[in-house]
C-alpha positions, -999 to +999 in steps of 0.1 A: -634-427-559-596-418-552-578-434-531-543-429-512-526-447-487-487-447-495-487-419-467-513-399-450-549-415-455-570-398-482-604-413-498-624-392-520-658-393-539-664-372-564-634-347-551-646-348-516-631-356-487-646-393-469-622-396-446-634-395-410-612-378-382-627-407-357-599-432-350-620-466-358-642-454-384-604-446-397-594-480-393-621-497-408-619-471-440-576-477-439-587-520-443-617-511-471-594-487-491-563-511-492-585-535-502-608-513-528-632-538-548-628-569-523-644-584-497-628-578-464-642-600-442-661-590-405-635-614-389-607-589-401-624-558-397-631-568-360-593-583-355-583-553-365-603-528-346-597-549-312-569-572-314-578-604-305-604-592-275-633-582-293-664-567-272-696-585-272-710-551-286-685-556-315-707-563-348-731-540-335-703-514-332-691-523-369-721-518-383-725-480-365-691-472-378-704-484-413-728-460-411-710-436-401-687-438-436-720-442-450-733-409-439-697-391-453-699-410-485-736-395-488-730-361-487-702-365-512-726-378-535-749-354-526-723-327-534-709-343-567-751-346-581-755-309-575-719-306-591-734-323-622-713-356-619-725-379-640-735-420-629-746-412-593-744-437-571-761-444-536-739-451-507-747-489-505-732-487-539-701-477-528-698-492-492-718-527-499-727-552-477-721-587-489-721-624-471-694-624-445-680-589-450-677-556-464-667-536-501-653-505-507-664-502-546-642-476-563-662-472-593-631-476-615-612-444-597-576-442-585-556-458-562-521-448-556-513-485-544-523-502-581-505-476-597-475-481-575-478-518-584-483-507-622-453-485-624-428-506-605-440-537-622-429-521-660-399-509-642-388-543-631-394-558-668-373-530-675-344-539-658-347-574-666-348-563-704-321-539-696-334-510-697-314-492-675-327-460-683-362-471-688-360-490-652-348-458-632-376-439-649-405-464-639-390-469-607-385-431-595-421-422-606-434-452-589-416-440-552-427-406-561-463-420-555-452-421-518-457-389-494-442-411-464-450-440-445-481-459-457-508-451-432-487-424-416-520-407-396-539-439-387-537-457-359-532-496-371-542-526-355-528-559-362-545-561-400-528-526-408-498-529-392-488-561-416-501-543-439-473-514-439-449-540-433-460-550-465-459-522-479-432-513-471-413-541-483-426-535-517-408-499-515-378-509-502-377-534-536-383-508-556-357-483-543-330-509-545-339-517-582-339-481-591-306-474-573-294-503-590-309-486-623-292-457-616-255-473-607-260-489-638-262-461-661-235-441-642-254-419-613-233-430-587-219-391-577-256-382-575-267-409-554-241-404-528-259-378-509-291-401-510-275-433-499-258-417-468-293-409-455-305-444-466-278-464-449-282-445-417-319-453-418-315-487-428-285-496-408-284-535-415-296-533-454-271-555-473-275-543-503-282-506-500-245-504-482-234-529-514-246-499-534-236-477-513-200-485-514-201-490-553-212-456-555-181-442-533-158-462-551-167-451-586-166-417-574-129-420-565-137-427-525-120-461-520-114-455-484-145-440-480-162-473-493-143-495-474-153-477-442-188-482-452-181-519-451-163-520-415-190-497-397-221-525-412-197-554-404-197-540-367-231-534-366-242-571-379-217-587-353-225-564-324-265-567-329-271-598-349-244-618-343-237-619-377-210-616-406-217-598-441-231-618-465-203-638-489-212-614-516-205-584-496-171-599-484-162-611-521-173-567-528-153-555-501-122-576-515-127-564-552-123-525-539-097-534-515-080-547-543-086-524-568-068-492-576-091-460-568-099-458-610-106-498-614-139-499-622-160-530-595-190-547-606-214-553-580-218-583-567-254-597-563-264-633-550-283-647-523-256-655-499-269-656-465-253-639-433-232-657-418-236-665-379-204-654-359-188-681-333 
């Protein structure tokens, strides 16, 4: 079985599609697939499908959308034995039914989430080996696994939706490192156009306007990177009531300083904002 989340929802046996168009049966397939080879447990399924106000009907209705997957993953087998495939399975095989909840058993096939963890876990040894080069590399085919927002055609319930927060928490991580990466071994003119978008997107991300201003600034745009650091400033006080963090300051005063060919290092720490008035 293949499996992809990191964008649009795709789950395929044997090369075909399992995927229902149904909206629940989607949901319950989005939990299952996330967590391919574990038990996900009734309680979440059902948290999940109705928030908090399940209907009396609900492990009834859990069970019908069950067999619903069921009934897709059946035909795939189906399709995949008159294919040739080798090792058939049954469907209980692949959608079991254990104590207290269900697994989605991916027969040892893809998933684009454990190779996302794979690739971005080399590429942060990398860095901290550094591998600047070899960081950059892991990291960019890691976020290449991504088509868009995890999920992107389901509709979540609570389970899913702190899922993709999760998710995409884990990108976010990973695109800093590689920027970082990148400064490091002297990208910074071909990151401008891709930090520009980035900053715009993420309008209160510390360190992605850190980088971004590094990357100005090596580029011969002082002014340009100080700018950067009043519009974020402006947006931190006027939304979050809060000042940039001490390392952004302590950045912001080393390319102040600095003539427009002086190379800055970046500055990294854990300095927390700090609260205005």
């Amino acid at each position: 079985m293949d499996i992809e989340v990191l964008g649009t929802l795709a789950v395929r046996e044997n090369g075909v599609s399992v995927t229902p168009t149904a909206p629940k049966p989607r949901q319950v397939l989005a939990l299952l697939a996330l967590h391919a080879n574990q038990v996900v447990p009734v309680s979440a399924l059902i948290e999940e499908l109705w928030a908090g106000a399940p209907p009396r009907s609900a492990r009834t209705t859990l069970q019908t959308y069950v067999l619903q997957l069921r009934a897709l993953i059946a035909t795939a087998l189906e399709q995949g034995a008159a294919d040739g495939a080798a090792g058939r399975r049954n469907p209980k095989d692949v959608l079991v039914t254990l104590p207290g909840g269900y697994l989605l058993n991916s027969g040892g096939g893809t998933s684009d989430v454990r190779e996302f963890d794979r690739l971005a876990g080399m590429g942060y040894r990398a860095m901290d080996a550094g591998d600047f080069p070899g960081a950059a590399r892991l990291l960019r085919q890691a976020l290449s696994l991504w088509s868009g927002p995890a999920f992107a055609d389901v509709q979540g319930g609570i389970q899913l939706d702190m899922e993709t927060q999760r998710l995409e928490e884990t990108r976010l991580c990973a695109l800093d490192q590689r920027i970082e990466a990148d400064l490091r071994i002297g990208r910074h003119r071909e990151l401008l156009a891709e930090l520009t978008v980035l900053v715009s997107r993420y309008r209160t991300h510390e360190n992605l306007h850190s980088q971004f201003m590094l990357a100005l600034h090596r580029s011969g745009r002082r002014s340009e990177a100080l700018d950067v650091y009043q519009r974020l400033r402006g947006t931190l006080v006027r939304e979050l009531g809060l000042e940039p963090s001490g390392a952004l300051r302590r950045l912001q005063r080393s390319i102040l300083m600095a003539g427009p060919e002086t190379p800055v290092a970046a500055e990294t720490g854990s300095d927390r904002l700090v609260r205005v008035g």
